[in-house]
RODO-2510 file (C-alpha; in nm, 4 decimals, decimal comma):
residues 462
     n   res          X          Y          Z
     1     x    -7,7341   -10,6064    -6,9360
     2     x    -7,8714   -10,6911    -6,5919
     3     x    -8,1817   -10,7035    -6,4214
     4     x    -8,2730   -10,6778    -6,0230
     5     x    -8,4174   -10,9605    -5,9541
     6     x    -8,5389   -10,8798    -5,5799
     7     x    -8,8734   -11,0035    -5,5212
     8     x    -8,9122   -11,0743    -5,9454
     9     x    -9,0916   -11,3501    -6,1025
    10     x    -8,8457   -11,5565    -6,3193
    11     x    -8,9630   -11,8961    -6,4919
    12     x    -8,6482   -12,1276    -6,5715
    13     x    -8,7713   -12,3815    -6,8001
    14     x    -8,5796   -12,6828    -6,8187
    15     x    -8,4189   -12,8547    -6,5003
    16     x    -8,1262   -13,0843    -6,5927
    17     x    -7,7762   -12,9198    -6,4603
    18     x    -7,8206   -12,5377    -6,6177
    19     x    -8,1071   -12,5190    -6,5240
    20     x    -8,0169   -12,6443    -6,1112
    21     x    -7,7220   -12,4643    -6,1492
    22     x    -7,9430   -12,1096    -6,2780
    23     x    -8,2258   -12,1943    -5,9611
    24     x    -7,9672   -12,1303    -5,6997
    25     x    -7,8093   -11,8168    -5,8112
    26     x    -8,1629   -11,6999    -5,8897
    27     x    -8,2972   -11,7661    -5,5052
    28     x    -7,9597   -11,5577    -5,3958
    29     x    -8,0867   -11,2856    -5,5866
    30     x    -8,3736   -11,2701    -5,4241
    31     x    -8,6194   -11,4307    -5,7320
    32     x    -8,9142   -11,5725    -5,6779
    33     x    -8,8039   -11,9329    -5,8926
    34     x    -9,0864   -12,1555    -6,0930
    35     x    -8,8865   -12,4167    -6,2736
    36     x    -9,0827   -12,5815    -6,5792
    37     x    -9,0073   -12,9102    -6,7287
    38     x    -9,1319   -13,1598    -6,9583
    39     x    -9,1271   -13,4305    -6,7358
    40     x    -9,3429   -13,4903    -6,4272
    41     x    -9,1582   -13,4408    -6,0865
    42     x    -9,2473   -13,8427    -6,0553
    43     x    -9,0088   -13,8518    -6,3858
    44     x    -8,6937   -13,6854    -6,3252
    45     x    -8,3996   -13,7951    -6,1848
    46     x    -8,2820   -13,8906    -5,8226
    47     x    -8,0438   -13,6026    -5,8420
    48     x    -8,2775   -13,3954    -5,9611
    49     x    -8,5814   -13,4285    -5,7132
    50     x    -8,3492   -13,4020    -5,4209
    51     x    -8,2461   -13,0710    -5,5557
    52     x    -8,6278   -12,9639    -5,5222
    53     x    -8,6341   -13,1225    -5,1797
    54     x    -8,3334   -12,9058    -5,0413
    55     x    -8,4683   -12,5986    -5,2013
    56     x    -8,8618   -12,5633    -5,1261
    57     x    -8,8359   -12,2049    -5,2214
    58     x    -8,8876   -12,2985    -5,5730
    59     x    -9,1899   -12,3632    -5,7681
    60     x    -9,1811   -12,6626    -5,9997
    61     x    -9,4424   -12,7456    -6,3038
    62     x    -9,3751   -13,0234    -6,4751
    63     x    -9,5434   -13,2721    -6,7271
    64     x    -9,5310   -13,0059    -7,0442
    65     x    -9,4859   -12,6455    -7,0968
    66     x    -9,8119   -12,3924    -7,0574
    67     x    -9,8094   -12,0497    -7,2295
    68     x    -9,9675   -11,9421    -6,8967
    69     x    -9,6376   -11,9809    -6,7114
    70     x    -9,5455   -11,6672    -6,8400
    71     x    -9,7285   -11,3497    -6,7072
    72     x    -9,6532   -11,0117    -6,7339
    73     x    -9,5330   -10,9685    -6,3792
    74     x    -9,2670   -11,2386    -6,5271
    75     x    -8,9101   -11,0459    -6,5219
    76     x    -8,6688   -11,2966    -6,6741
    77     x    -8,7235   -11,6155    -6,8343
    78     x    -8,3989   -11,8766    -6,8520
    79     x    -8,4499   -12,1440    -7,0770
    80     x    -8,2076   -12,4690    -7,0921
    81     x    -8,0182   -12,4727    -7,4140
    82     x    -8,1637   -12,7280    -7,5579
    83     x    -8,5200   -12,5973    -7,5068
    84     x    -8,6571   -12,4788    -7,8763
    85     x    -8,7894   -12,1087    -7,8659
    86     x    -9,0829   -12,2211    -8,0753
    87     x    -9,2335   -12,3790    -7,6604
    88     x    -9,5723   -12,1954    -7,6014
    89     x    -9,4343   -12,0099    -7,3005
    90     x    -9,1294   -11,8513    -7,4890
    91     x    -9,3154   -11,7201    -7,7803
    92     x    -9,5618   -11,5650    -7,5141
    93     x    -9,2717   -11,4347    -7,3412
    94     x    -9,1816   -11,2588    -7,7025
    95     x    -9,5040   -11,1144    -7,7603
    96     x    -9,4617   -10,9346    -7,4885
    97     x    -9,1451   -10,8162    -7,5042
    98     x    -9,0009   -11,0049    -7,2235
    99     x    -8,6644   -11,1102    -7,2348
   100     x    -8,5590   -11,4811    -7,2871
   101     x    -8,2121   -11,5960    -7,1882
   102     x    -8,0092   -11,8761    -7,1555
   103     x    -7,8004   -11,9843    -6,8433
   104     x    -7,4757   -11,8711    -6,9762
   105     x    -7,5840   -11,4985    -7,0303
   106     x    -7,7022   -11,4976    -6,6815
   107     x    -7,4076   -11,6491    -6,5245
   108     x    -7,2191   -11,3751    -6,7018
   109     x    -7,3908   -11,0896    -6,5356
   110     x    -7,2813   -11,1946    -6,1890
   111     x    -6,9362   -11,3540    -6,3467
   112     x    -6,6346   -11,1553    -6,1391
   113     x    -6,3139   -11,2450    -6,3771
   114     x    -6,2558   -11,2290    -6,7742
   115     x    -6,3860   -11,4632    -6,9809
   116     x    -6,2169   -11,6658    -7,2154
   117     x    -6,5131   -11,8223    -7,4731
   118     x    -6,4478   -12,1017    -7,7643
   119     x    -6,7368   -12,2141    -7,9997
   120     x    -6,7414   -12,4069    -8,2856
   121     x    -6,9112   -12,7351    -8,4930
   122     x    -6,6039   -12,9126    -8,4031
   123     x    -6,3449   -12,9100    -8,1317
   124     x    -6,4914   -12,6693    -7,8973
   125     x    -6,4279   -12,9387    -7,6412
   126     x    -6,0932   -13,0329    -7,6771
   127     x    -5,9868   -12,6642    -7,7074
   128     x    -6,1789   -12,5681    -7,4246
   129     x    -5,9798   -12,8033    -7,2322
   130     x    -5,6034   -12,7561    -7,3495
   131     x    -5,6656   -12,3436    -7,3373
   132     x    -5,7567   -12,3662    -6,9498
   133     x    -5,4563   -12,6306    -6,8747
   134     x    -5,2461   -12,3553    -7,0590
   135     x    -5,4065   -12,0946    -6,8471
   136     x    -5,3479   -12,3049    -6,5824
   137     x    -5,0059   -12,4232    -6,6288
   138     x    -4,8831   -12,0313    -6,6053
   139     x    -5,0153   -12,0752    -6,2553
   140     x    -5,3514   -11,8280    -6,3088
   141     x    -5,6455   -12,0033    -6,1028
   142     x    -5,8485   -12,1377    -6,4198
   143     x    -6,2122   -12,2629    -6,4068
   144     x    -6,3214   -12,5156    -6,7655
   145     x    -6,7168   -12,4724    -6,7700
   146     x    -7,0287   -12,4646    -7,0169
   147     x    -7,1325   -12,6836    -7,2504
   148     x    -6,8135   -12,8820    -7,1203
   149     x    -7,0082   -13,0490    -6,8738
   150     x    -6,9810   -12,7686    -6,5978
   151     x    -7,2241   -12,5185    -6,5663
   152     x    -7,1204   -12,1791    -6,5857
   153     x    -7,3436   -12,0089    -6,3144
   154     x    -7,1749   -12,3127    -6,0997
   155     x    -6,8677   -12,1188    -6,0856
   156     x    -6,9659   -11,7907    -6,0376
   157     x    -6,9343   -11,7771    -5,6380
   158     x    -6,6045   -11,9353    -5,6446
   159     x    -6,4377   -11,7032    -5,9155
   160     x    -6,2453   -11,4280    -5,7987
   161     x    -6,1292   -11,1138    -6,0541
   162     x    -5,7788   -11,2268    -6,1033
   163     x    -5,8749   -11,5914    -6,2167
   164     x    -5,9809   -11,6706    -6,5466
   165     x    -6,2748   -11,8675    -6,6949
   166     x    -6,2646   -12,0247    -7,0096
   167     x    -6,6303   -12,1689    -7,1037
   168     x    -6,7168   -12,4318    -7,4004
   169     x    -7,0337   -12,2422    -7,6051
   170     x    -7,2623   -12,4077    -7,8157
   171     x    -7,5182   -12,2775    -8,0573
   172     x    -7,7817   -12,3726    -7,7690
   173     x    -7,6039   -12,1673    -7,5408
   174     x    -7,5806   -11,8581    -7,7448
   175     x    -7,8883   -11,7916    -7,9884
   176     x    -8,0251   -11,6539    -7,6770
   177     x    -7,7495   -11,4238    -7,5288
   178     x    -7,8335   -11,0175    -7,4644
   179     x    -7,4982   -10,9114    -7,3683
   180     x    -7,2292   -11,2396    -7,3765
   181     x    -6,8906   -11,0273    -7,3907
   182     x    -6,6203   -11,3010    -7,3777
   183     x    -6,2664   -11,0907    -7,3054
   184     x    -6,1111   -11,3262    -7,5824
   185     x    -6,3107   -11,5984    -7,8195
   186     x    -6,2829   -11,8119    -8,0857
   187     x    -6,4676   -11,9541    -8,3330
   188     x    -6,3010   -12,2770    -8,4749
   189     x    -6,5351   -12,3894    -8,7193
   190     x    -6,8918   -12,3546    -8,8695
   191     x    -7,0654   -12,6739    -9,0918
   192     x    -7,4067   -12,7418    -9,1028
   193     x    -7,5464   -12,9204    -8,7618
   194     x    -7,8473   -12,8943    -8,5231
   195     x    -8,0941   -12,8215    -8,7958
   196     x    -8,3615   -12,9573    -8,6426
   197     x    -8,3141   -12,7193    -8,3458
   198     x    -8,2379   -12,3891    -8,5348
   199     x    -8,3758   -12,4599    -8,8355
   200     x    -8,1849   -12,2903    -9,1142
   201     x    -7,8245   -12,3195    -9,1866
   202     x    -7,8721   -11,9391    -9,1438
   203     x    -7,9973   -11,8855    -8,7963
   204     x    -7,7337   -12,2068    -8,6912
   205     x    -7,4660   -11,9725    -8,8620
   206     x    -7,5763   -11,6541    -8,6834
   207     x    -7,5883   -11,8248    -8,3183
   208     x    -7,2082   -11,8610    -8,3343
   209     x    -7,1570   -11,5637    -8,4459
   210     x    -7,2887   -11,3796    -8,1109
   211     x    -6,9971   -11,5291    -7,9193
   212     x    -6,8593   -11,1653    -8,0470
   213     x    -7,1497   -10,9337    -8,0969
   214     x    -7,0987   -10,7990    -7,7709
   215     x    -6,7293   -10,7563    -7,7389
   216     x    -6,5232   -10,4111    -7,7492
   217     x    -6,2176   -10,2681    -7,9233
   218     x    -5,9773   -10,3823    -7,6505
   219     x    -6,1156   -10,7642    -7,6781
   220     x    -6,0085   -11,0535    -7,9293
   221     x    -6,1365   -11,2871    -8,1277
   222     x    -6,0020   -11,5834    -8,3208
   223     x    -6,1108   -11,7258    -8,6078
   224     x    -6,0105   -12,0274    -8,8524
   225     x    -5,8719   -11,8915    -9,1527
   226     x    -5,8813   -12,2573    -9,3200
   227     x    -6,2620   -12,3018    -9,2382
   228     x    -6,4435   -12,0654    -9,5128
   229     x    -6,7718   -11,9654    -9,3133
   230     x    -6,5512   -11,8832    -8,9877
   231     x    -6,3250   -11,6377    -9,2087
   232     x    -6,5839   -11,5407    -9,3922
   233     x    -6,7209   -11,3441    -9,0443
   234     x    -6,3286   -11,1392    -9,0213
   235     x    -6,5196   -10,8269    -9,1252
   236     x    -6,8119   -10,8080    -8,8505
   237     x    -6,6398   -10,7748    -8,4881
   238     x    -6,5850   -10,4385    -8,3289
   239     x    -6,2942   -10,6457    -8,1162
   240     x    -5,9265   -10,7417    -8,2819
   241     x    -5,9123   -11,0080    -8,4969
   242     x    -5,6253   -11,2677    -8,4977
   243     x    -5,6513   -11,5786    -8,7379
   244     x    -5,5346   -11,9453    -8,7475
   245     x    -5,4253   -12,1925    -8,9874
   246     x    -5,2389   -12,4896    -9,0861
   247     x    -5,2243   -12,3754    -9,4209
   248     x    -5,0823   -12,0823    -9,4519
   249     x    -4,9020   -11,8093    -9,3094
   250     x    -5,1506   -11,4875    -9,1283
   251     x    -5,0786   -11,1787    -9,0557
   252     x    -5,1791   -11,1492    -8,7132
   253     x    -5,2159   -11,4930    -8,5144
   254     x    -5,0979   -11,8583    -8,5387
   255     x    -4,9847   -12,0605    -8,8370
   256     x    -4,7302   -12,3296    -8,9576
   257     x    -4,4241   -12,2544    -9,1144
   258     x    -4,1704   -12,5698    -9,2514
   259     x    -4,3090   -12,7488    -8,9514
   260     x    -4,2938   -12,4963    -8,6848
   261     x    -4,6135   -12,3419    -8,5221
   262     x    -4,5437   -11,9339    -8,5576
   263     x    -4,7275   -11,6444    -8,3318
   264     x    -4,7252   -11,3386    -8,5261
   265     x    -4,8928   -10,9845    -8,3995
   266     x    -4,8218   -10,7544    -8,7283
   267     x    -4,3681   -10,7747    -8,7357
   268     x    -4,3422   -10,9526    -8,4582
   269     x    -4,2777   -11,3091    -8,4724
   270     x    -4,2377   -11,6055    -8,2390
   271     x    -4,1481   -12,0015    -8,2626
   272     x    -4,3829   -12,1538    -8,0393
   273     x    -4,2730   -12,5594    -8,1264
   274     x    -4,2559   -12,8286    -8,3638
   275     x    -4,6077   -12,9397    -8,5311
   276     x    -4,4342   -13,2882    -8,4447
   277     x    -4,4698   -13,2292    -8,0275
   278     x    -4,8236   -13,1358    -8,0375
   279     x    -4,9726   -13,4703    -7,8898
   280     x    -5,2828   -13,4887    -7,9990
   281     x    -5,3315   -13,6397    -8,3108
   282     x    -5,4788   -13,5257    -8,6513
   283     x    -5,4831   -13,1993    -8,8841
   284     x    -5,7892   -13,1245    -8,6918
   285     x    -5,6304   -13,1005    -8,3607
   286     x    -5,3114   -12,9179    -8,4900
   287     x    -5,6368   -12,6655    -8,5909
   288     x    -5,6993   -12,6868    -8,2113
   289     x    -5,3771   -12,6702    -8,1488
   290     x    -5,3428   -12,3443    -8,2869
   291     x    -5,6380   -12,1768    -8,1633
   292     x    -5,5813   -12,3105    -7,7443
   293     x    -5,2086   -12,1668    -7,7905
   294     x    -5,3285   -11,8182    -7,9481
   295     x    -5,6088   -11,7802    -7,6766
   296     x    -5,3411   -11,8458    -7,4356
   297     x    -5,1374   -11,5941    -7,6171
   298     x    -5,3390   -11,3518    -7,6227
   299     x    -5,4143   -11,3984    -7,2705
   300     x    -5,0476   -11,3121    -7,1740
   301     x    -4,9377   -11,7045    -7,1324
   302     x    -4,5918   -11,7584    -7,1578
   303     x    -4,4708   -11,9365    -7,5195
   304     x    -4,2764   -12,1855    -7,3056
   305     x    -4,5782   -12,2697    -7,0820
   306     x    -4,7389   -12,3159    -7,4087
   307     x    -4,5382   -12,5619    -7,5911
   308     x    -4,5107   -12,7571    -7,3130
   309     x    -4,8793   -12,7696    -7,2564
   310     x    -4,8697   -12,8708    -7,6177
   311     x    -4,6780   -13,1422    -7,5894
   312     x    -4,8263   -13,2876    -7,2504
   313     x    -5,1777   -13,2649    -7,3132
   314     x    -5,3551   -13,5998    -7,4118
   315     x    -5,6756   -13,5092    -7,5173
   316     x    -6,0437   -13,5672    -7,3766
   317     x    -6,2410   -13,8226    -7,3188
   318     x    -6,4602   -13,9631    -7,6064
   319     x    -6,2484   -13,7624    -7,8597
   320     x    -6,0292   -13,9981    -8,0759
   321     x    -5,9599   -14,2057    -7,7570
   322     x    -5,7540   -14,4737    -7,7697
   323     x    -5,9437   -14,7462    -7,5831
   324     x    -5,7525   -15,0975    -7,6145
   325     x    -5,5961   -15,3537    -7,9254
   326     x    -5,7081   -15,6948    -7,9170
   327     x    -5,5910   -15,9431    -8,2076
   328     x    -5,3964   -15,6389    -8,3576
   329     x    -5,7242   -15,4303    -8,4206
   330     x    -5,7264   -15,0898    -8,2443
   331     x    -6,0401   -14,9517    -8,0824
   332     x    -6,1044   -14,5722    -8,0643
   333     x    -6,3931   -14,4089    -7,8825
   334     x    -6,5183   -14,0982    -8,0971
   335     x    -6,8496   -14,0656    -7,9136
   336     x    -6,8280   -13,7041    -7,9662
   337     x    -6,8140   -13,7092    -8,3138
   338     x    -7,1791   -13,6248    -8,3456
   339     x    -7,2348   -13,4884    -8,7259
   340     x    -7,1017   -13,5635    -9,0353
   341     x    -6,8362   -13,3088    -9,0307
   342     x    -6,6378   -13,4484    -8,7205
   343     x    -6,6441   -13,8314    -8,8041
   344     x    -6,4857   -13,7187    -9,1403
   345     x    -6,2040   -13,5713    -8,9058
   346     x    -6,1810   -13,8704    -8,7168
   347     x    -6,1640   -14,0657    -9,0408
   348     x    -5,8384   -13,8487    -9,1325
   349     x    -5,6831   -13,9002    -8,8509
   350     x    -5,5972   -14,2751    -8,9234
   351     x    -5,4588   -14,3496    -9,2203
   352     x    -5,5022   -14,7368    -9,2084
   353     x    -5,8153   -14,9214    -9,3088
   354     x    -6,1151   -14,8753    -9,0651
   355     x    -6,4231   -15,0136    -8,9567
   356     x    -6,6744   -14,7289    -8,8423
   357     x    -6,8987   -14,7761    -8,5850
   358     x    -7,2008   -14,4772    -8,7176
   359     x    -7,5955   -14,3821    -8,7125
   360     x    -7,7502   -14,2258    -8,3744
   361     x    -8,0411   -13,9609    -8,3509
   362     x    -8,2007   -13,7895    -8,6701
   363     x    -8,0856   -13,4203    -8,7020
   364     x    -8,1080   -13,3655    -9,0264
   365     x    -7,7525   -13,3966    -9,1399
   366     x    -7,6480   -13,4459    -9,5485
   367     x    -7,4524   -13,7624    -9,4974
   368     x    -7,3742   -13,7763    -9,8309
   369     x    -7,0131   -13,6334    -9,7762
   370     x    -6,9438   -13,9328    -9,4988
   371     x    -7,0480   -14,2255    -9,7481
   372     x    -6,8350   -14,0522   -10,0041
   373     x    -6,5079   -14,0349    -9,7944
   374     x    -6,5751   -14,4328    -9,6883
   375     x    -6,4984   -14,5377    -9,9842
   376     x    -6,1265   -14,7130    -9,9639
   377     x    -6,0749   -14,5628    -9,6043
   378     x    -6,3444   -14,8084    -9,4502
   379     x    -6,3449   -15,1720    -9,4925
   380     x    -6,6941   -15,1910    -9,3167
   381     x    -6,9405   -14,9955    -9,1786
   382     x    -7,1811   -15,0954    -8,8932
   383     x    -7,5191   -14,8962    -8,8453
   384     x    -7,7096   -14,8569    -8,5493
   385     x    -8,0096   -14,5853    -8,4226
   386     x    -8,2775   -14,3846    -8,5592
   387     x    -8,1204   -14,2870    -8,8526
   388     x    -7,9679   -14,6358    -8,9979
   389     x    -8,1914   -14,7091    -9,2627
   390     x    -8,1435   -14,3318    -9,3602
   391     x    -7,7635   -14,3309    -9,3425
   392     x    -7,7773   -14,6776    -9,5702
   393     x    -7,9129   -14,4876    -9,8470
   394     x    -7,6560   -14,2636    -9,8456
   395     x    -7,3841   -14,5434    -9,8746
   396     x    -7,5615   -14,7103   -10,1416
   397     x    -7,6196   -14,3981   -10,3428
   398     x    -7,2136   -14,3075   -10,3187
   399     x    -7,2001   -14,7148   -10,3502
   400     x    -7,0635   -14,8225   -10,0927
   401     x    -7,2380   -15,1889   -10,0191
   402     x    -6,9751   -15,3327    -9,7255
   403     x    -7,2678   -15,2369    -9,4707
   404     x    -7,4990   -15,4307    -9,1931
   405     x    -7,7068   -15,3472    -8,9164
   406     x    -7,6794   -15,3654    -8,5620
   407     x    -7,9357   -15,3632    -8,2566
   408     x    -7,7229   -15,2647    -7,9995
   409     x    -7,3790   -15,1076    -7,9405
   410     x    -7,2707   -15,4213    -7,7917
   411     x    -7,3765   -15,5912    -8,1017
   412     x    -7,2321   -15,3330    -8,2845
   413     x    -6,8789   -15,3907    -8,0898
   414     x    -6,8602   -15,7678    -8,1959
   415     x    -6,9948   -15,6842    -8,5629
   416     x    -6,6910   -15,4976    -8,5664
   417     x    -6,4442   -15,7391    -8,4359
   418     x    -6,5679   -15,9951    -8,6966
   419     x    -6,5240   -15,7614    -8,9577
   420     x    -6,2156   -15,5735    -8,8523
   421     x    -5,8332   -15,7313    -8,9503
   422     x    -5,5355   -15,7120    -8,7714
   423     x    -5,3366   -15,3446    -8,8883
   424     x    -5,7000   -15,1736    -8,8814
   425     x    -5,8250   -14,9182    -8,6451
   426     x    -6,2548   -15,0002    -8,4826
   427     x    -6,3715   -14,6588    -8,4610
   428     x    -6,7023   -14,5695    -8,3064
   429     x    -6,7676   -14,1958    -8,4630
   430     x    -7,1614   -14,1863    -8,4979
   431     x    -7,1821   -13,8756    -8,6983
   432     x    -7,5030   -13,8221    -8,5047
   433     x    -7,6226   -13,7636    -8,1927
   434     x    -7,6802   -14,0241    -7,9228
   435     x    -7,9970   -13,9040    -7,7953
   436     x    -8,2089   -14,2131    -7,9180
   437     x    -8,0600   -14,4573    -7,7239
   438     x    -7,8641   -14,3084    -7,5004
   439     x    -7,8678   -14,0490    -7,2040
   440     x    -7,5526   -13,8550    -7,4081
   441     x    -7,2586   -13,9002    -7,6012
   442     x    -7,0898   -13,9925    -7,2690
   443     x    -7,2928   -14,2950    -7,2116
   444     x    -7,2739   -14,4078    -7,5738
   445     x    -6,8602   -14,3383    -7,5503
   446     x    -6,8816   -14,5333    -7,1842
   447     x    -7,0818   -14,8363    -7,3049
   448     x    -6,8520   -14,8768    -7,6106
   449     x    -6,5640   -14,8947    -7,3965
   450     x    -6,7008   -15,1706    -7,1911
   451     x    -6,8017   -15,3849    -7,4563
   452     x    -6,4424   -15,2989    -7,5993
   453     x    -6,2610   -15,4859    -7,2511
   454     x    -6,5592   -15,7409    -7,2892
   455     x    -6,3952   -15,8903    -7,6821
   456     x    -6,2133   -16,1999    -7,6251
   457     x    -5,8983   -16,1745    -7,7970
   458     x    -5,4964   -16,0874    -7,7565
   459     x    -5,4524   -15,8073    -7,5943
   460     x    -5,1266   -15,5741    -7,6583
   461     x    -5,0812   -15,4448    -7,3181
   462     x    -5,1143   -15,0952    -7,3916
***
């Protein structure tokens, strides 16, 4: 789907980087741009109020969101993902019958080179960016946007047909897609999160699932065969599927075999590596593993660039990152683990005794499952945000009583270090969002890496 825009009426609602990113590919189509956001121009950032400065073309209404923004001489309205559809101006916009994107769908009408799209609960980031250093490592010119911190209508002037873009989706991003048609996707995983935003475990289920609505018989998806709601979804696409797992062996795609990771299309078989050279560590990121290299596969990456991407890649930021050890404790920065289901992973991943850093902004989650795993994998916990009282509950109920409370994340930090002996990991994995105290999980991850190098204490070296 596509619209001309020439001369059109198109309200963007949201600012924040989408929606900046949205405004100036809208003005080069010609649209006549009023950009609505919660906050008052007086309110948003620097950044942000020098972009309306260097581009008076556009309208901006800020300070809440009025069902009169949207008329019926309104052609397109591009909301920001994290904008609920229940806003008065969107639910006018569906009464009548106008349509309501989100930046990504636009960006993919005026994107010039195949797509390349990974969604998931989990991992969608550190797939995201091992499949485009694959893609890149075969020498193809690779952009790494979306919901990985890069706009995707930021890269559509640069793009040229031969490159390839491989774009982190969320949920956000994708409940309100027309006509998303990645070339090749995967979905790595699907457990409850973002209730509060899409409220039922239905509708949350259903976003993901339009990473493929749109795609054809000659395009791919990949899905998790060890994650049940992901292979539940094998019978819906109209593309090919190819599966992944670390469990056992699949007909078509990637599994592990006596310690190798296999590619298999039908007969045809390849060794890719060793499990043991994949750097990243955990099950979970041999999972991620699996599904960069068959993307990249698929994609007509060499195996050899593959392995060896395999084996060089470290990982991302705030994702099981090794920060520093002081006294023999080890500190890792899991900022991203924001629900229940990836601090479990990041629990797994270490198989000494812990002390978890949790608790962040109320979604909704069932932490029952976390306080249940705690017990004899976490010496302590320390709880912190909006939901610590809630999350304390949940420990007691499983009971689990080695718990206190912090004010701060610095607080939090030194909690830690007094609780924490030497042999144990410190891991910050909030199993929540950060949005109560912080800007985003970045911030959190950044602050609790500071206070980290601010411990007194031996430090290894490392």
């Amino acid at each position: 789907m596509e619209l001309d825009l020439l001369g059109k009426e198109v309200l963007v609602i949201g600012l924040a980087r989408s929606g900046m990113a949205s405004a100036l590919l809208l003005l080069q189509d010609g649209a006549r741009v009023t950009i609505n956001d919660k906050r008052s121009e007086a309110e948003l950032t620097a950044e942000e109020q020098a972009f309306l400065a260097a581009n008076p073309a556009l309208r901006f209404v800020g300070g809440g969101h009025p069902a009169n923004l949207v008329t019926e001489q309104t052609a397109l309205i591009i909301k920001n993902p994290g904008v609920p559809l229940q806003l008065p101006p969107l639910q006018r916009a569906v009464k009548l019958s106008l349509p309501v994107i989100t930046e990504v769908e636009y960006a993919a009408w005026r994107l010039n080179a195949p797509l390349v799209g990974i969604t998931g609960t989990n991992g969608k980031t550190t797939t995201t960016a091992l499949t485009g250093e694959m893609f890149r490592a075969a020498g193809r010119k690779t952009y790494v946007a979306g919901n990985i911190g890069l706009p995707l209508s930021a890269v559509v002037n640069q793009v040229k047909s031969d490159d390839v873009v491989v774009a982190e989706l969320s949920s956000f991003q994708l409940e309100a897609t027309l006509s998303l048609r990645p070339r090749l996707a995967a979905i790595l995983n699907i457990t409850p999160d973002h209730l509060d935003h899409h409220g039922t475990w239905e509708a949350y289920r259903e976003a993901k699932a339009k990473i493929f609505a749109h795609q054809r018989a000659e395009d791919a998806i990949v899905l998790n065969a060890d994650d049940p709601e992901a292979y539940a979804l094998r019978q819906r696409p109209h593309s090919r599927v190819y599966l992944f797992s670390r469990l056992g062996e699949v007909e078509r795609g990637a599994f592990v075999r006596e310690g190798l990771i296999i590619l298999r299309d039908g007969a045809e078989e390849t060794v890719l590596c060793p499990t043991a050279q994949v750097a990243i560590p955990g099950s979970h990121n041999l999972e991620n593993a699996l599904a960069a290299a068959l993307l990249a596969w698929l994609g007509g990456v060499p195996v050899l660039v593959i392995a060896e991407a395999l084996a060089a890649f470290p990982g991302v930021e705030h994702r099981l990152e090794y920060v520093r050890t002081v006294d023999g404790v080890v500190y890792i920065n899991d900022s991203k683990g924001t629900n229940v289901d990836a601090s479990l992973k990041a629990l797994a991943a270490f198989p000494q005794q812990k002390v978890l850093i949790a608790g962040g902004y109320e979604k909704g989650a069932d932490f029952a499952p976390l306080a249940r795993a705690l017990v004899g994998e976490v010496s302590h916990v320390v709880l912190l945000g909006q939901v610590a009282e809630r999350l304390a509950a949940a420990l007691r109920e499983a009971g689990y009583e080695n718990y206190s409370f912090a004010d701060s994340l610095a607080e939090a930090v030194q909690m830690a270090q007094a609780k924490a002996k030497a042999g144990e990991v410190v891991l910050l994995s909030p199993a929540c969002a950060s949005w109560d105290m912080f800007r985003d999980y970045e911030e959190r991850g950044d602050l609790f890496k500071e206070a980290v190098w601010q411990l007194r204490g031996q430090d290894d070296g490392r």
